[in-house]
Biopython code that builds the backbone (N, CA, C, O; Angstrom):
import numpy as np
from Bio.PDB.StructureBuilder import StructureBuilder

atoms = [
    (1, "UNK", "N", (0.837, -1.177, 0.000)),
    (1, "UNK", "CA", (0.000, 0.000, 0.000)),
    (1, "UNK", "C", (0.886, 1.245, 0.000)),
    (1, "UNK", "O", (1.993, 1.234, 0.538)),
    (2, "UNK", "N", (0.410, 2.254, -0.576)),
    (2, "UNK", "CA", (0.968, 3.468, -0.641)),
    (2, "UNK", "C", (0.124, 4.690, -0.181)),
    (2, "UNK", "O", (-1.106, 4.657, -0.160)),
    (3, "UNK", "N", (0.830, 5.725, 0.169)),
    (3, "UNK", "CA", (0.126, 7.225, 0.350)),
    (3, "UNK", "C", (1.172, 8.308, -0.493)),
    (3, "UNK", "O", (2.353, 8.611, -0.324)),
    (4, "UNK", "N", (-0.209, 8.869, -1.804)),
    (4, "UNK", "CA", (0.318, 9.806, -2.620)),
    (4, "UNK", "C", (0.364, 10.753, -1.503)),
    (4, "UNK", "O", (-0.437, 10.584, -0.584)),
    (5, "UNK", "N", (1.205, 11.741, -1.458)),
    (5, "UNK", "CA", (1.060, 13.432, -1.019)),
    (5, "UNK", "C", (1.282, 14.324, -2.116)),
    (5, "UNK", "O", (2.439, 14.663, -2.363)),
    (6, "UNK", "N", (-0.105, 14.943, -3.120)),
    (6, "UNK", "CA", (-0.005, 15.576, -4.130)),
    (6, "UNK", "C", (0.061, 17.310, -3.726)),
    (6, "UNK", "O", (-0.974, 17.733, -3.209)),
    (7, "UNK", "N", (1.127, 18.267, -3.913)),
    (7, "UNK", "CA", (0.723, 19.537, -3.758)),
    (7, "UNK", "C", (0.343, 20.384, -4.833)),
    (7, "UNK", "O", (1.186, 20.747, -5.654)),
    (8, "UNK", "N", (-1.183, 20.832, -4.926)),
    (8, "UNK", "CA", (-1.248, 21.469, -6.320)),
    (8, "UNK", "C", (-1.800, 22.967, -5.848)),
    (8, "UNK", "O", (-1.875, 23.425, -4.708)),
    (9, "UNK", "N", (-2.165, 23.579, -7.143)),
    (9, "UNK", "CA", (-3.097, 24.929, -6.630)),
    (9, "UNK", "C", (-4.383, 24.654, -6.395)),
    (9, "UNK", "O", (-5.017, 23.618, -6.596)),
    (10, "UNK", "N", (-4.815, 26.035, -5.797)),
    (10, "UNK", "CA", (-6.340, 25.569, -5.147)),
    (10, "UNK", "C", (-7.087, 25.494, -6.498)),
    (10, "UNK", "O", (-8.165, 24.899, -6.519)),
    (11, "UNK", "N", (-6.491, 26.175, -7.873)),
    (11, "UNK", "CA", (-7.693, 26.424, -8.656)),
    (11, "UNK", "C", (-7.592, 25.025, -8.994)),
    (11, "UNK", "O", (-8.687, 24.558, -8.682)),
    (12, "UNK", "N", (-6.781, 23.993, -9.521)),
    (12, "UNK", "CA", (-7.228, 22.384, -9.685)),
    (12, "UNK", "C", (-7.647, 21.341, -8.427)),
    (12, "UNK", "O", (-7.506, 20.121, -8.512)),
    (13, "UNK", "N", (-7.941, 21.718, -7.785)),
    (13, "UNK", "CA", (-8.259, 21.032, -6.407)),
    (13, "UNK", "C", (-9.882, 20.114, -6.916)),
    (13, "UNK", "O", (-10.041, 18.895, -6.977)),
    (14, "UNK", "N", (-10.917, 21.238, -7.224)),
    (14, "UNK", "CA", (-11.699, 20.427, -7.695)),
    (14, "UNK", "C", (-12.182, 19.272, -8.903)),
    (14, "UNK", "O", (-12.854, 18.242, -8.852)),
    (15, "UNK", "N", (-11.570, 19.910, -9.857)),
    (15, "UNK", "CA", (-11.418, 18.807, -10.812)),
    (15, "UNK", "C", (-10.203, 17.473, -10.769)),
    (15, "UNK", "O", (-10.296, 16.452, -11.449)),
    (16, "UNK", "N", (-9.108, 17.775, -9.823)),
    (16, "UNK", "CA", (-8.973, 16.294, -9.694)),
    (16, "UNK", "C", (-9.461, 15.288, -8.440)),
    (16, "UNK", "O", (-9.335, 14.072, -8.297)),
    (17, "UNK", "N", (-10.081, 16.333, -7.583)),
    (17, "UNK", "CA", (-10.319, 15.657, -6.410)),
    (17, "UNK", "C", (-11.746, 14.698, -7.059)),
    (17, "UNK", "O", (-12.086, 13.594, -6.634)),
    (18, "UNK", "N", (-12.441, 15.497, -8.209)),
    (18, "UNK", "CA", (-13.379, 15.121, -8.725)),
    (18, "UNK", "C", (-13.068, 13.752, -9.954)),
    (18, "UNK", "O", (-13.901, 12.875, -10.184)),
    (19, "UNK", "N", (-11.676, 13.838, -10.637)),
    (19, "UNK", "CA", (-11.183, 13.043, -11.259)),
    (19, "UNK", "C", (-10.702, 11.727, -10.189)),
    (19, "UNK", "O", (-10.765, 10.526, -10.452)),
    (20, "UNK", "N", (-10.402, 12.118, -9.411)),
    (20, "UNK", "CA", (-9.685, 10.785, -8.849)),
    (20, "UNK", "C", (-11.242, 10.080, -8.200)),
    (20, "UNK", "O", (-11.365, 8.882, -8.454)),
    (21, "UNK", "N", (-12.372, 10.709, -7.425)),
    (21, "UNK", "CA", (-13.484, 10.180, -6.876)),
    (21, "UNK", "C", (-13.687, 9.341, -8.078)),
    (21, "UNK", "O", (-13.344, 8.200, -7.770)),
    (22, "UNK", "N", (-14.183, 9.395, -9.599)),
    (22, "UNK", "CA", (-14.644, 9.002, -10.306)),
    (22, "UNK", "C", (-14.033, 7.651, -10.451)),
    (22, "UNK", "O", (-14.667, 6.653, -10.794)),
    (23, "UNK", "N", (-12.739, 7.682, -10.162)),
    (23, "UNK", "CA", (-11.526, 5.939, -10.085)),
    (23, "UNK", "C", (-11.802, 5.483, -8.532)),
    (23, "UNK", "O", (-11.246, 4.499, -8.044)),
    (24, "UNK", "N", (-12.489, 6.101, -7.998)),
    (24, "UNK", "CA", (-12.928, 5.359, -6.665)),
    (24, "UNK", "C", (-11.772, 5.687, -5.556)),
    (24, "UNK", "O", (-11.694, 4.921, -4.596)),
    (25, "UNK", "N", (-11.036, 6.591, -5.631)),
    (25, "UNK", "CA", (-9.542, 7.162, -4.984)),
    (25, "UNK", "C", (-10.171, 7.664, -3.998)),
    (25, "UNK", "O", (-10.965, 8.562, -4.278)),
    (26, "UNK", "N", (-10.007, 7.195, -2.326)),
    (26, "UNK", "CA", (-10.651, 8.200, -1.709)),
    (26, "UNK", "C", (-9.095, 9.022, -0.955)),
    (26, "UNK", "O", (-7.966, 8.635, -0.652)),
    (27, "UNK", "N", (-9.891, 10.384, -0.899)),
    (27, "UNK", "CA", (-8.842, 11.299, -1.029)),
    (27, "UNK", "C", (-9.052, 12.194, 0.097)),
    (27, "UNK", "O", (-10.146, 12.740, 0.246)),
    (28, "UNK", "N", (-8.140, 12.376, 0.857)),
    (28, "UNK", "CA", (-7.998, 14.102, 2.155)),
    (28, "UNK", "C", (-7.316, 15.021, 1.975)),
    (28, "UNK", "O", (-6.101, 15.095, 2.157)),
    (29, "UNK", "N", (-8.356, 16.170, 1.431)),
    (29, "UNK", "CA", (-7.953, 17.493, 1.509)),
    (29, "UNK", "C", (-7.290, 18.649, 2.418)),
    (29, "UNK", "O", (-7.914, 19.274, 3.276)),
    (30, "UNK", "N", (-6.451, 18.765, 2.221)),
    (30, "UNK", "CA", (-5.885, 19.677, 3.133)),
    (30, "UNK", "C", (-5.584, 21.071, 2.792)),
    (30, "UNK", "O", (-5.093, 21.221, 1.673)),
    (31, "UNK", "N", (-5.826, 22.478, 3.733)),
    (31, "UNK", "CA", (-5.376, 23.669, 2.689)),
    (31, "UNK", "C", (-4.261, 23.754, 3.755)),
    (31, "UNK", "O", (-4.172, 23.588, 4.971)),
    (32, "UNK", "N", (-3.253, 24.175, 2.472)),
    (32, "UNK", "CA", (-1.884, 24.546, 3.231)),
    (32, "UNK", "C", (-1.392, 26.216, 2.309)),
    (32, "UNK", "O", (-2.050, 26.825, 1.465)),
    (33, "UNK", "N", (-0.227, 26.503, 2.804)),
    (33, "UNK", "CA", (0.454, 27.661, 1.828)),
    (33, "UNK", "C", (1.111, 27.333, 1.641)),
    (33, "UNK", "O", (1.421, 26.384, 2.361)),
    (34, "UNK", "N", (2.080, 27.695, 0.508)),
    (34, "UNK", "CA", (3.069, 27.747, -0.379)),
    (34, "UNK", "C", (4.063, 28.722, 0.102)),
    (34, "UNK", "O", (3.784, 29.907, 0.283)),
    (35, "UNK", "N", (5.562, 28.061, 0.367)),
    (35, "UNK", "CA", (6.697, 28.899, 1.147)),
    (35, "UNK", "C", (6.968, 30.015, -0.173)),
    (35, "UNK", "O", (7.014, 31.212, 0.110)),
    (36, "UNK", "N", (7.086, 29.725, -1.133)),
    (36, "UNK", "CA", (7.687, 30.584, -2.309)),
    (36, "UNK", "C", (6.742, 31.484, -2.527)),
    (36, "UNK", "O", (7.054, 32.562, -2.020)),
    (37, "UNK", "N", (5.354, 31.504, -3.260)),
    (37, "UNK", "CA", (4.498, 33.115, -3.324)),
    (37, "UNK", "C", (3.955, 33.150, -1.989)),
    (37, "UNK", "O", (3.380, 34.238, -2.035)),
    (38, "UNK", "N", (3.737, 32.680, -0.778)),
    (38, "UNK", "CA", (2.987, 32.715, 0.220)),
    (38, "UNK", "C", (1.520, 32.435, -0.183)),
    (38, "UNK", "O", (0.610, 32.893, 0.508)),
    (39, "UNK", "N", (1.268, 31.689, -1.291)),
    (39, "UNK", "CA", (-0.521, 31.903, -1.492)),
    (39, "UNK", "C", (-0.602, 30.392, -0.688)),
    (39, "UNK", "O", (0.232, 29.703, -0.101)),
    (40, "UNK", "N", (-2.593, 30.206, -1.093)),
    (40, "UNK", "CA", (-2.445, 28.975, -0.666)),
    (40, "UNK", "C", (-2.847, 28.253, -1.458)),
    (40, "UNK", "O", (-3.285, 28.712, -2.513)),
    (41, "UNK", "N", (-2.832, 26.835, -1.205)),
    (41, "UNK", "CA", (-2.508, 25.550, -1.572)),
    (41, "UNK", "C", (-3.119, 24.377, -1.545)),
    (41, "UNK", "O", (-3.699, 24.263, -0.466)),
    (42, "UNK", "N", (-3.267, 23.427, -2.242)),
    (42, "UNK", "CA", (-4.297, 22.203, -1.524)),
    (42, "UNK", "C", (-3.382, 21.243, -1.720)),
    (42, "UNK", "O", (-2.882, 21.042, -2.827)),
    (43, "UNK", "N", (-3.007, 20.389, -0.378)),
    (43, "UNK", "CA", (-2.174, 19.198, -0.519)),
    (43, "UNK", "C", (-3.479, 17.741, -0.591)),
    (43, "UNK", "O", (-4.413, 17.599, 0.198)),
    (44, "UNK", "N", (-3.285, 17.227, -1.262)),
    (44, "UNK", "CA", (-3.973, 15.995, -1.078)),
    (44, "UNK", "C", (-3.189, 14.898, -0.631)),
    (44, "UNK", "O", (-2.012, 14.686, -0.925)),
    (45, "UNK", "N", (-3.801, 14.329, -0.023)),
    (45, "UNK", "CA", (-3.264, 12.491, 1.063)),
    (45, "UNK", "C", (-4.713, 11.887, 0.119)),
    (45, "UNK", "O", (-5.864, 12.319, 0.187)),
    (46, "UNK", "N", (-4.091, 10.573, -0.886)),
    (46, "UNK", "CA", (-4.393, 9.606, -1.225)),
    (46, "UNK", "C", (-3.834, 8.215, -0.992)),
    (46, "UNK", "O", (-2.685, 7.895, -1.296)),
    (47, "UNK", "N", (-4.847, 7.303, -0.356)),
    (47, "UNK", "CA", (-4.032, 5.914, -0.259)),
    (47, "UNK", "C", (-4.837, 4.957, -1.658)),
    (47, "UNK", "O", (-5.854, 5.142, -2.326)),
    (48, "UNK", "N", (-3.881, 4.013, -1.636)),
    (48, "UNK", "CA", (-3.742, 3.237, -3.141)),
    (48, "UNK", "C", (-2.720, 2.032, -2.631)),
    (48, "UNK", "O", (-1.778, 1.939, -1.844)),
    (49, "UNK", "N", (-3.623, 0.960, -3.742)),
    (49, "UNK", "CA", (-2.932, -0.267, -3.298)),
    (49, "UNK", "C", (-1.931, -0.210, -4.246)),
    (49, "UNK", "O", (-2.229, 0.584, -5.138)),
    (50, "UNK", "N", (-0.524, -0.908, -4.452)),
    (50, "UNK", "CA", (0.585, -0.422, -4.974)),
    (50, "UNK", "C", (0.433, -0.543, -6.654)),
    (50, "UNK", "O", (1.331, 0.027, -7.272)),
    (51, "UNK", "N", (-0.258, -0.994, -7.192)),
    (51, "UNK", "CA", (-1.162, -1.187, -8.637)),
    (51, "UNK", "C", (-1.543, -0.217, -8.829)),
    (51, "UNK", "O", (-1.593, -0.137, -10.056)),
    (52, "UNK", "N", (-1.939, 0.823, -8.338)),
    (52, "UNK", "CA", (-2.734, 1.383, -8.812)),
    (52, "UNK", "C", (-2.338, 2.966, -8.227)),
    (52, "UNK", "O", (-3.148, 3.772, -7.767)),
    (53, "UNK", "N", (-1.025, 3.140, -8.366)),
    (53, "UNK", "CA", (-0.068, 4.274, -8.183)),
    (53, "UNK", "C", (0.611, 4.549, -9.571)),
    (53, "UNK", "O", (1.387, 5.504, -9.540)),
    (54, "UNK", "N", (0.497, 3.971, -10.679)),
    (54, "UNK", "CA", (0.566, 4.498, -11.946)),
    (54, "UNK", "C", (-0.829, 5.470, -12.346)),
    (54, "UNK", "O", (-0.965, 6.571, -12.880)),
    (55, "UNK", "N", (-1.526, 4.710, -11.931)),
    (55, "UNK", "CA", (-2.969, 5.705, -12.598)),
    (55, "UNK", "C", (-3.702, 7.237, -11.987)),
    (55, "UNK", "O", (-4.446, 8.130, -12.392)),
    (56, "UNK", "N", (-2.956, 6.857, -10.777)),
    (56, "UNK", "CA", (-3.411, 7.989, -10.100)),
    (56, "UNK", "C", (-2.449, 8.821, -10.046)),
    (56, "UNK", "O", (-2.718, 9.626, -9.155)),
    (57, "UNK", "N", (-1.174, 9.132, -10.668)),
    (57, "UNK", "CA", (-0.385, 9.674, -10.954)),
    (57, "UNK", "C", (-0.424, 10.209, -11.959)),
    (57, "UNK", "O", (-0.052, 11.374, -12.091)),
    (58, "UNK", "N", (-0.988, 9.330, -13.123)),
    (58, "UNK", "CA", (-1.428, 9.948, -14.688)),
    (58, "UNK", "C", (-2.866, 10.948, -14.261)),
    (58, "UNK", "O", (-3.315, 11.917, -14.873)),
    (59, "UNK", "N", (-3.309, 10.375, -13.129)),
    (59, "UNK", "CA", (-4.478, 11.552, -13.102)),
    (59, "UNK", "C", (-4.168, 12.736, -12.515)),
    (59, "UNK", "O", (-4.731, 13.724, -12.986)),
    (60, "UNK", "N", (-3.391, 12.899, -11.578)),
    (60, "UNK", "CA", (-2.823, 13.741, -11.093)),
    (60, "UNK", "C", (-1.816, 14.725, -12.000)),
    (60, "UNK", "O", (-1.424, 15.784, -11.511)),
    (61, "UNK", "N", (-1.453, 14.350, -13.233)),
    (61, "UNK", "CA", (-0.231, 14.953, -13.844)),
    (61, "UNK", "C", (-1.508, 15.706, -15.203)),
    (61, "UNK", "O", (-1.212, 16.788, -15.711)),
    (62, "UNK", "N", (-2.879, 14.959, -15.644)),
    (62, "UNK", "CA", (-3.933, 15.286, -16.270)),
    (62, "UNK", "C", (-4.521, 16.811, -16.000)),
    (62, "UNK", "O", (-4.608, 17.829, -16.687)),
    (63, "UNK", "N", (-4.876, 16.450, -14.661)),
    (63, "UNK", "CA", (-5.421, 17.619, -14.219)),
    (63, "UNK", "C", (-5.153, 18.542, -12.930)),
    (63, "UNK", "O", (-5.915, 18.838, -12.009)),
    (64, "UNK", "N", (-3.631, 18.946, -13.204)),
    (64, "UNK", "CA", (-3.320, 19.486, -12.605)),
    (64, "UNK", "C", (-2.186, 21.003, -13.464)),
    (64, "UNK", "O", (-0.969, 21.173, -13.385)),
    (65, "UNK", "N", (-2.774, 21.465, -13.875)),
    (65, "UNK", "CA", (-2.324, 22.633, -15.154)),
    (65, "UNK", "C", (-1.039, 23.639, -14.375)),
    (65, "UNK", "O", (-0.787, 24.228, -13.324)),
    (66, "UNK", "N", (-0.522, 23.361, -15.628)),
    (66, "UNK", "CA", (0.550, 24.957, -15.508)),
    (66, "UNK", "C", (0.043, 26.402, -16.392)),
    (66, "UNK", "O", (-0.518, 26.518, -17.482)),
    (67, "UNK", "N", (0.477, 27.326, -15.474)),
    (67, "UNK", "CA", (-0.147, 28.444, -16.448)),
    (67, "UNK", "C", (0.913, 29.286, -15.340)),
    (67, "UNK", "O", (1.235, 29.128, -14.162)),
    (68, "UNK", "N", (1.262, 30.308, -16.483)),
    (68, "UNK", "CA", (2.158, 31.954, -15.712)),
    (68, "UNK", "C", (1.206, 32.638, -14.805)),
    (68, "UNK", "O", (-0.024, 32.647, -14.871)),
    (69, "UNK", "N", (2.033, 33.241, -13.898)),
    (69, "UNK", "CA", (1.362, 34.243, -13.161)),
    (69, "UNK", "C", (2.645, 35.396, -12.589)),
    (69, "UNK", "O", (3.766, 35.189, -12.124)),
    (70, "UNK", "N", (1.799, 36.795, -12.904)),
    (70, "UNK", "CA", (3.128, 37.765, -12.817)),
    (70, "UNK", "C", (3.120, 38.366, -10.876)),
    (70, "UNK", "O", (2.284, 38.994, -10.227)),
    (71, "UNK", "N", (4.156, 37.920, -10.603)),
    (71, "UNK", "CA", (4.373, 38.245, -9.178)),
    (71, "UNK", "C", (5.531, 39.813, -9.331)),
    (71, "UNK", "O", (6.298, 40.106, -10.248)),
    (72, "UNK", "N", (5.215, 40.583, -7.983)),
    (72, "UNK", "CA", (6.124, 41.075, -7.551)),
    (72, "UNK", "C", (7.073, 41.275, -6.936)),
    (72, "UNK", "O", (6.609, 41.495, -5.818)),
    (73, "UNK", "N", (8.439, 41.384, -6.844)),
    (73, "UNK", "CA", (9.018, 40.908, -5.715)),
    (73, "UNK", "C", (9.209, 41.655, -4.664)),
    (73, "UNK", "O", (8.864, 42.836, -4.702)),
    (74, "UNK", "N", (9.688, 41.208, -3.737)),
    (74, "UNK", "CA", (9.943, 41.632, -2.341)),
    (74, "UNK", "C", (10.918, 42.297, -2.529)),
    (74, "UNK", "O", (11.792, 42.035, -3.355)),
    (75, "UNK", "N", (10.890, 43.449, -1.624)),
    (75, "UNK", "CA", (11.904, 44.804, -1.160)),
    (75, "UNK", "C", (12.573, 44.347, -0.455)),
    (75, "UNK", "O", (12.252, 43.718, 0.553)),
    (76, "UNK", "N", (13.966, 44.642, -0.970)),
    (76, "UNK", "CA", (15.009, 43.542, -0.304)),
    (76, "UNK", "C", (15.066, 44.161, 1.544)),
    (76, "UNK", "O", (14.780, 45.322, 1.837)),
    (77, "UNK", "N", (15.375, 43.382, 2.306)),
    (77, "UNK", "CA", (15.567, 43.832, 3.867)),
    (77, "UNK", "C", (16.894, 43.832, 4.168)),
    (77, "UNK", "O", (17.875, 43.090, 4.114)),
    (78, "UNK", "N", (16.447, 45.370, 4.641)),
    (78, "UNK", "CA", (18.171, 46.058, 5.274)),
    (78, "UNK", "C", (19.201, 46.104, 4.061)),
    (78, "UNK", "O", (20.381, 46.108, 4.415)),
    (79, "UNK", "N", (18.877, 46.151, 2.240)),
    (79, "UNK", "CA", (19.703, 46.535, 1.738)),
    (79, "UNK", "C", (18.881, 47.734, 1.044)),
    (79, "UNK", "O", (17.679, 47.953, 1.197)),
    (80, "UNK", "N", (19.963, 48.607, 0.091)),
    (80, "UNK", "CA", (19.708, 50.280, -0.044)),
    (80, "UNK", "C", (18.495, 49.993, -1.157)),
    (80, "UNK", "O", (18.747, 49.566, -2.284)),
    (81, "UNK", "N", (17.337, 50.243, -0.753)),
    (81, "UNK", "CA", (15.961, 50.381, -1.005)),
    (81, "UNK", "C", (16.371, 51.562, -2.593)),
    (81, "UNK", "O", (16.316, 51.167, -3.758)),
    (82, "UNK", "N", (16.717, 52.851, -2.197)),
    (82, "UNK", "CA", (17.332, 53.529, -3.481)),
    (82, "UNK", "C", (17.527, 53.087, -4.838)),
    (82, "UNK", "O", (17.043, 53.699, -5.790)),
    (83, "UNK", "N", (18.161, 52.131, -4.947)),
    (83, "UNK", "CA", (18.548, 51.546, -5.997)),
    (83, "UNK", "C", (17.517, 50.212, -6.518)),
    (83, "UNK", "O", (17.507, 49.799, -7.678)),
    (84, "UNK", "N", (16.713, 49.679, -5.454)),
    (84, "UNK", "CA", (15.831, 49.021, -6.236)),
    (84, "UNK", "C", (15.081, 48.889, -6.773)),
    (84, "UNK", "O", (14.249, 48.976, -5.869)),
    (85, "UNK", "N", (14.397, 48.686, -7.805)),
    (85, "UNK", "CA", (13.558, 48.589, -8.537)),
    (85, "UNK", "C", (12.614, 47.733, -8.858)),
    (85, "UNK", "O", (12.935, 46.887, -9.692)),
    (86, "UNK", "N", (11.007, 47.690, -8.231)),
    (86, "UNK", "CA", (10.571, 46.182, -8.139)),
    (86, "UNK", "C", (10.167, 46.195, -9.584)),
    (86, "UNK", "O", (9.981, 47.342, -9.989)),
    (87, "UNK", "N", (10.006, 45.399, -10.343)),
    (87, "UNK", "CA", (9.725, 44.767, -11.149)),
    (87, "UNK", "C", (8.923, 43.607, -11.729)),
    (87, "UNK", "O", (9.667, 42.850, -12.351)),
    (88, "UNK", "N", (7.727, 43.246, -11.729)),
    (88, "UNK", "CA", (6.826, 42.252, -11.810)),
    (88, "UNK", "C", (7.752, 41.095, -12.844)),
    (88, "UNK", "O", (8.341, 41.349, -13.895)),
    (89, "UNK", "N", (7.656, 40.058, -12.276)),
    (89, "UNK", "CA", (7.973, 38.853, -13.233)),
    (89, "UNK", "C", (7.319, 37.827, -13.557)),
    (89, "UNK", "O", (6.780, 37.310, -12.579)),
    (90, "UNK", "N", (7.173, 37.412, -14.323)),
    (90, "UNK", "CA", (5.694, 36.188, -15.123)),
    (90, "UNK", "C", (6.885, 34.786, -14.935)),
    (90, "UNK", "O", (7.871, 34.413, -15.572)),
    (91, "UNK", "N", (6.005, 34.201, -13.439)),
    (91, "UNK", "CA", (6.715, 32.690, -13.269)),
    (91, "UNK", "C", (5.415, 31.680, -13.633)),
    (91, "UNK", "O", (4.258, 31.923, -13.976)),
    (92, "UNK", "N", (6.178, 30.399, -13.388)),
    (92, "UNK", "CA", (5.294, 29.643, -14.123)),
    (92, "UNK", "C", (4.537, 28.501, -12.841)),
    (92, "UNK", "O", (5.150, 27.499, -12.473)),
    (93, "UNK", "N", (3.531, 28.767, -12.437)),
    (93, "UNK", "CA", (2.821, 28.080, -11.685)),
    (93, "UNK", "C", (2.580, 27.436, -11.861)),
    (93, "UNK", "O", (2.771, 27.136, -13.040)),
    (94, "UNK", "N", (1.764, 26.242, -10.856)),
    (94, "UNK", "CA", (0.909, 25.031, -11.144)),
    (94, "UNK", "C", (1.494, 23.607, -11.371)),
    (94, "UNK", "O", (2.359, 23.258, -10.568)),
    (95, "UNK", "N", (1.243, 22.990, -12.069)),
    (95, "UNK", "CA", (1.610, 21.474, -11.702)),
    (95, "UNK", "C", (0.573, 20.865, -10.141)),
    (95, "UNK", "O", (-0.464, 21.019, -9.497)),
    (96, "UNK", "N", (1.959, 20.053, -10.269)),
    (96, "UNK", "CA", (1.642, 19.374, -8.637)),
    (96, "UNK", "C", (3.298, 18.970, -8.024)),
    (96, "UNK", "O", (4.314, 19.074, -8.711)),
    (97, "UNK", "N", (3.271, 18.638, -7.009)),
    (97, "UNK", "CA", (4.553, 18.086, -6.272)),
    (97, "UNK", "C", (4.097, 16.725, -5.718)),
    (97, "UNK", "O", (2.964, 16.903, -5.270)),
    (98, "UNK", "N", (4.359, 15.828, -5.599)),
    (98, "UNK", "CA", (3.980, 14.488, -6.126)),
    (98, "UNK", "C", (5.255, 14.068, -4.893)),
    (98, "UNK", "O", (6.450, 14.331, -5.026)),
    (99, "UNK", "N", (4.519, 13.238, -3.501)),
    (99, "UNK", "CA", (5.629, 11.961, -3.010)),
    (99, "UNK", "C", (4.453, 10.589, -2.684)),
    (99, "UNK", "O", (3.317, 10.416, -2.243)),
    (100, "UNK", "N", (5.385, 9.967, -3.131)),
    (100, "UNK", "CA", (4.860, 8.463, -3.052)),
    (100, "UNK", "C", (5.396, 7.538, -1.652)),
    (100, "UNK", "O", (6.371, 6.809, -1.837)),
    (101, "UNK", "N", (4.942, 7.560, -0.656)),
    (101, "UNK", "CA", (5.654, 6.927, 0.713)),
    (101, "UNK", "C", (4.897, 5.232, 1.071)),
    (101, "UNK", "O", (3.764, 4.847, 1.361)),
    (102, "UNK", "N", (5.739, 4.813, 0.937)),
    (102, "UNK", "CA", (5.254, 3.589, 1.649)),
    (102, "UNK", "C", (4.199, 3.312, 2.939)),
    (102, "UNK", "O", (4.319, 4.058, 3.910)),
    (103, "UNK", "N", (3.475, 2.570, 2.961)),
    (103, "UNK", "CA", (2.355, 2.234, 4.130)),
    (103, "UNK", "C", (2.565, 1.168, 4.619)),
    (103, "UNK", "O", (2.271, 0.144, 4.002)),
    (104, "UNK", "N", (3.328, 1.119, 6.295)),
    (104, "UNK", "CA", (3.402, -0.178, 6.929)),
    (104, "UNK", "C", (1.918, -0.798, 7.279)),
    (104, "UNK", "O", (1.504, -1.902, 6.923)),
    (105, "UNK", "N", (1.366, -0.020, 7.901)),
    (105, "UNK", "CA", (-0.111, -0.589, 8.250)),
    (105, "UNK", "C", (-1.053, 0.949, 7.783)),
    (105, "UNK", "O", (-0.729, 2.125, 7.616)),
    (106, "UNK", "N", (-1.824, 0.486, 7.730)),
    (106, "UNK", "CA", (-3.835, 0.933, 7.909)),
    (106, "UNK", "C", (-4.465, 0.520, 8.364)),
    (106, "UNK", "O", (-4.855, -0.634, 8.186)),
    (107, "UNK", "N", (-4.863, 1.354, 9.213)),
    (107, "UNK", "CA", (-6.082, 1.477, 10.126)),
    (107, "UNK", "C", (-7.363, 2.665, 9.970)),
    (107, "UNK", "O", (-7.249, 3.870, 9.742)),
    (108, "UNK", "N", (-8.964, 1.610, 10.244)),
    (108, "UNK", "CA", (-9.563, 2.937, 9.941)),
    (108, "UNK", "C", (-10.551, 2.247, 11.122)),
    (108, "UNK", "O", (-10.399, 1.027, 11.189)),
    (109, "UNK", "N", (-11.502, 2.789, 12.031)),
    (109, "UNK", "CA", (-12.169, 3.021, 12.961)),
    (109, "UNK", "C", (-13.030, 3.255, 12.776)),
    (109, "UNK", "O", (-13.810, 3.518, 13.691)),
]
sb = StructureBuilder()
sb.init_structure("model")
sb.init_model(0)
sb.init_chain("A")
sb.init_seg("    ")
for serial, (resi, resn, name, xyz) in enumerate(atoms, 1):
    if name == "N":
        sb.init_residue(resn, " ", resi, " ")
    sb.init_atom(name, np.array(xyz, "f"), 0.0, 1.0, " ", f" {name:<3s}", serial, name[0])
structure = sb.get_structure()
């Protein structure tokens, strides 16, 4: 047995949480933030018998989109503010972050 830990954006949260229900994946939502823009985040915890960690990976990589988004950056701290210049930059968001961990036991109550 396995437990995916998928991190994606909130805007695909519903269509794969909705893609994976449809394969019978039962899945726990979690909202978290993101250390790099500070936004937030939806991590999903999926368990899967070890078969069936190819497919839910292809679903996960399906519907989980990249698209740009233009951030600003941070004013540097404690160096000469004078000379900087913020500047918006178009990075590339989205995906997912994907770990696959082994399951000694399960238990459910």
């Amino acid at each position: 047995m396995k437990l995916i830990i998928a991190v994606i954006q909130d805007k695909d949260s519903h269509r794969l949480i909705d893609a994976l229900s449809d394969k019978e994946y039962k899945t726990t939502k979690l909202s978290t933030t993101g250390g790099f823009l500070k936004e937030g985040n939806t991590t999903l915890m999926i368990g899967c018998e070890d078969e069936e960690v190819d497919q839910a990976l292809d679903i996960i990589k399906h519907k989980s989109s990249h698209r740009e988004q233009m951030v600003a950056p941070i004013s540097p701290m404690g160096g000469n503010a004078d000379s900087y210049i913020p500047r918006p930059i178009n990075i590339e968001v989205g995906g997912a972050t994907v770990f696959v961990l082994p399951v000694d036991s399960f238990f459910q109550f």
